[in-house]
Every structure is written in structure tokens, then in C-alpha cells.
N, C-alpha and C positions, 0 to 999 in steps of 0.2 A: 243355675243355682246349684251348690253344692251341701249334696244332700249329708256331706260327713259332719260328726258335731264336733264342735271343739270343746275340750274339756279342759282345765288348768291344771289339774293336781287331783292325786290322790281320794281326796274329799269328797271331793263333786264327783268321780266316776262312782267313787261306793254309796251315795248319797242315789244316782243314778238306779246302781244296782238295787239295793234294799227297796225301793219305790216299785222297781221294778216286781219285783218278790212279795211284796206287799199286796201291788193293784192285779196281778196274775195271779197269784198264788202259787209258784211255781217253785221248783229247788233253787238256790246259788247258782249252779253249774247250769242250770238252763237261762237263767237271767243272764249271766255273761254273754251266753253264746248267743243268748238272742237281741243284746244289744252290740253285739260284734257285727252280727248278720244284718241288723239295720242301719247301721252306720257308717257301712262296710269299713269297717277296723277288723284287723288283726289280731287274731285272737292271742297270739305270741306276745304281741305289741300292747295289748289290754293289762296283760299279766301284771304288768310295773306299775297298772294304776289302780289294783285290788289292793283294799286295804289289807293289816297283818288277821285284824278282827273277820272280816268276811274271808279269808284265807282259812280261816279256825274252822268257819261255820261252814266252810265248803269239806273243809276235813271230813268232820262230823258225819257231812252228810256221806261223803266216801264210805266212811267206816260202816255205818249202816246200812251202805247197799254193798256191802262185803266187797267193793272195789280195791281194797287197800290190803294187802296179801298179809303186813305186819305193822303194826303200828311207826308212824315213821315222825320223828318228831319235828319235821320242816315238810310244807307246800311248797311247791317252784323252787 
């Protein structure tokens, strides 16, 4: 059985994501990676299924853990 999931679009991985961050409590950027790591997907290859809005909110959370040296007005 294979344990990768399929996803169709956009929707459904941020839908994915936010549930995730929800039912954890955890940042954006660890929900990704932690649904990368169990689905073994590609973290590269996830990138094109984050939404622009979860994109924003991964920012955010950048900017606030002073990860982002200048404000930059694009993610990926």
C-alpha cells in the first residue's frame, strides 16, 4: 500500500495544511514540513501546492522570528 497521499490542487493541500495547524497547534512552516515528512513528498514539490494566503502567513511568521533579513515582497 502506498503510503504517499494524493492531492488534486491547491485547495486541498492548504486545507490539509491549516487542519494541520489547527489540530497541532504548530507554525505554517512546521505543518508543511511535517506533512512533507509523512507523505514523503517533497518539500520543493509541496511548494506549488501552498496556497498565496498560507504563503502570506508563512511570511508573517518568518518576519517575526526575524528569519527574513528585509522585508521581501514574494515567498518562493
Amino acid at each position: 500500500m502506498n503510503d504517499k497521499i494524493t492531492f488534486l490542487n491547491k485547495a486541498d493541500f492548504s486545507k490539509m495544511i491549516e487542519d494541520t495547524v489547527l489540530r497541532d497547534n504548530i507554525p505554517y512552516i512546521d505543518a508543511i514540513v511535517h506533512l512533507c515528512e509523512k507523505n514523503n513528498i517533497d518539500i520543493q514539490d509541496a511548494q506549488k501546492y501552498v496556497s498565496i494566503q498560507i504563503k502570506k502567513k508563512i511570511e508573517v511568521e518568518a518576519e517575526d522570528l526575524h528569519l527574513l533579513k528585509y522585508k521581501r515582497g514574494r515567498l518562493f
